[in-house]
N, C-alpha and C positions, 0 to 999 in steps of 0.2 A: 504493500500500500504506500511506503513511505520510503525514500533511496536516496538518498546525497552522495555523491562522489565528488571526490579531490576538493574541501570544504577548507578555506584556509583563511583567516579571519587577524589581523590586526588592528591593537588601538596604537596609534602612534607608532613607536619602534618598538611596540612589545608585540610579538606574535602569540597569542593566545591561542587559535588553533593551527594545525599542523600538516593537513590534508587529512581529513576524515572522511573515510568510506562507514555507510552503514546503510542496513536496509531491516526496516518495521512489517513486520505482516500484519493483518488485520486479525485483531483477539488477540494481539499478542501484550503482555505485560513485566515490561522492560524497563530494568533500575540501571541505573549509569551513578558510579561510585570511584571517589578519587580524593587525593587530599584539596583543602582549597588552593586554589589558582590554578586547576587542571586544567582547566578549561569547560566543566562540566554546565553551569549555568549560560554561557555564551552557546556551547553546542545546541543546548535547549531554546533557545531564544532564538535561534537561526531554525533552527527545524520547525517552529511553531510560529515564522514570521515575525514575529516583534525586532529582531534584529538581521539585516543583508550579509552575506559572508562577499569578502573583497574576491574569490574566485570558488569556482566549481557549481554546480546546478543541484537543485532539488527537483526531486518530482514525486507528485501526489497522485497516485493512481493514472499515474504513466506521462501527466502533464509538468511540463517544466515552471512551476511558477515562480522563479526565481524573475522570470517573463516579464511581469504581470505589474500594471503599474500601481501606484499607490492606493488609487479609489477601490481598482479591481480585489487589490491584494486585500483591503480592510473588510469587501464584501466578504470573500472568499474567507478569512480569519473567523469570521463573525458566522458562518453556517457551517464550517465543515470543524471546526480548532475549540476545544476549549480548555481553559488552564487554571489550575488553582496553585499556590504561592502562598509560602511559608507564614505569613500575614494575610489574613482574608481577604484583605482592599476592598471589605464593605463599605456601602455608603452610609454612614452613621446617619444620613437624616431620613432615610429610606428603612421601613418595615422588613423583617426578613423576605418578605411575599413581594414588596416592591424590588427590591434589589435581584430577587431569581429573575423574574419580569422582563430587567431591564435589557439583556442582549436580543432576547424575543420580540422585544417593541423595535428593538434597531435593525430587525430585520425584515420588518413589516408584517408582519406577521397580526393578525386581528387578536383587539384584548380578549375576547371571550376565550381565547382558542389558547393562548399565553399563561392568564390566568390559569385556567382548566390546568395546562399542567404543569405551572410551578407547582401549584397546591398537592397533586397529585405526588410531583417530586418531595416536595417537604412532608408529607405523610408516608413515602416510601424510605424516607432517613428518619423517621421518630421526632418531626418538628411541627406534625399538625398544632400542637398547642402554644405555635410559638411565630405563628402566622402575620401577626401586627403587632410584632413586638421588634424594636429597633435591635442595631447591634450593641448599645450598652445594658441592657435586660438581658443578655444571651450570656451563658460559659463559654469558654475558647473553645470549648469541641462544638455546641451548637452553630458558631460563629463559622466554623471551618464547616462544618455538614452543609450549612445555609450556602457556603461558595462550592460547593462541589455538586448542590442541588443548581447553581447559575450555572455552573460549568456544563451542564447536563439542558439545559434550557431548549438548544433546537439540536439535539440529537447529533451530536458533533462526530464524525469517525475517528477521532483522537482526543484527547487529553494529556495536554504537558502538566507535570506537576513537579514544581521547585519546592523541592524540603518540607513537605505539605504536613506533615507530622512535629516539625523542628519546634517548633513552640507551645507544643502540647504537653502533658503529662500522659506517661505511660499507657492508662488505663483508655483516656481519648485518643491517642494514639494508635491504639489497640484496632481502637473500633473502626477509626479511619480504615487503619489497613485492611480491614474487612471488609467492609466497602468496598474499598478498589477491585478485592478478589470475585465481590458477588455481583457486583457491576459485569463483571468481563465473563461469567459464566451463566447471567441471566442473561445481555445485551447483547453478547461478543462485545465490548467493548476496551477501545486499547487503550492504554497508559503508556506512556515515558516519563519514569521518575526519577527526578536527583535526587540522592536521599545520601546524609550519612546513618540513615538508622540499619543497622546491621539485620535485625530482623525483617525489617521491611526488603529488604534487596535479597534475601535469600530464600523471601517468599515469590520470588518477581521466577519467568520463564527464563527469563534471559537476564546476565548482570556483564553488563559494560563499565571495566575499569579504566578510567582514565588519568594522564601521567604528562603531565608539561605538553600538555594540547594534544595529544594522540592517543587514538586506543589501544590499551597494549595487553589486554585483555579480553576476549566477546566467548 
């Protein structure tokens, strides 16, 4: 589903990645694990669009969007990508229910049809009760299930997820990782995670280590 070849990425005169080959199948759920400054967050950010690599091509389901320009590529982001991040990046002045919502509105998508299944999402993660409640009412796992219910909004073929456990406690942690598992065996649905959580990545199909911008491990 997902293939980068010769992926090579500097900020200034530091080259952070190296030429990265890799290729994602569809269901598949893939931890990529490295010390900091592997290059592990960059390689994420470039596979899930949020950042351009200086050379090599991606392609999604056999199309180069490496292509594609700004407008296209935010469409394309916004229905097929979704990502959750070690910090929820909820909107505090937004209900849990509006914050799922909101990538489904930007996609055009009709409110009845949006609504219907954020709700649907947050009763399928244990947050029916928690529907018009902001994110300072919420615990940090509620807060995290609330963005992994947005991240799931219009049925995305992927999910990037940076360090999506990292600010949790064990026990919410736990659950997360549960999630990801019952997501990909109800859905097919894929994951690519940065994680240093050690359980997490040796729960994953595949664990990609990486080492001064290359993979030196798959």
């Amino acid at each position: 589903m997902l293939q980068v070849t010769n992926i090579h990425k500097k900020y200034g005169s530091l080259e952070v990645l190296k030429g990265i080959d890799l290729m994602i199948a569809a269901g598949e759920v893939v931890s990529i694990v490295g010390a900091s400054g592997a290059g592990k967050s960059t390689l994420l950010h470039i596979l899930g669009t949020l950042d351009t690599a200086d050379s090599g091509e991606v392609f999604f389901d056999g199309n180069n969007i490496a292509r594609l320009n700004a407008t296209d590529m935010a469409k394309f982001r916004n229905r097929h990508i979704g990502f959750i991040f070690q910090f929820h990046n909820l909107l505090p002045e937004f209900t849990a229910l509006e914050n799922v919502c909101l990538p489904g509105f930007l996609a055009g998508r009709t409110e009845k049809e949006v609504r219907q299944r954020a709700e649907e999402l947050l009763q399928m993660l244990g947050l029916s009760h928690r529907l018009d409640h902001k994110p300072s009412e919420m615990s940090g796992g509620e807060q995290q299930r609330t963005a992994v219910a947005r991240a799931l909004i219009n049925s995305p073929k992927i999910i990037f997820a940076d360090e999506p456990s990292g600010n949790l406690d064990s026990k919410n942690a736990q659950e997360l990782h549960d999630i990801f598992f019952r997501l990909r065996d109800e859905f097919n649905q894929t994951f690519v995670i940065v994680t240093h959580n050690e359980q997490l990545a040796g729960m994953a199909d595949r664990t990609l280590v990486m080492k001064d911008g290359q993979i030196v491990i798959d």
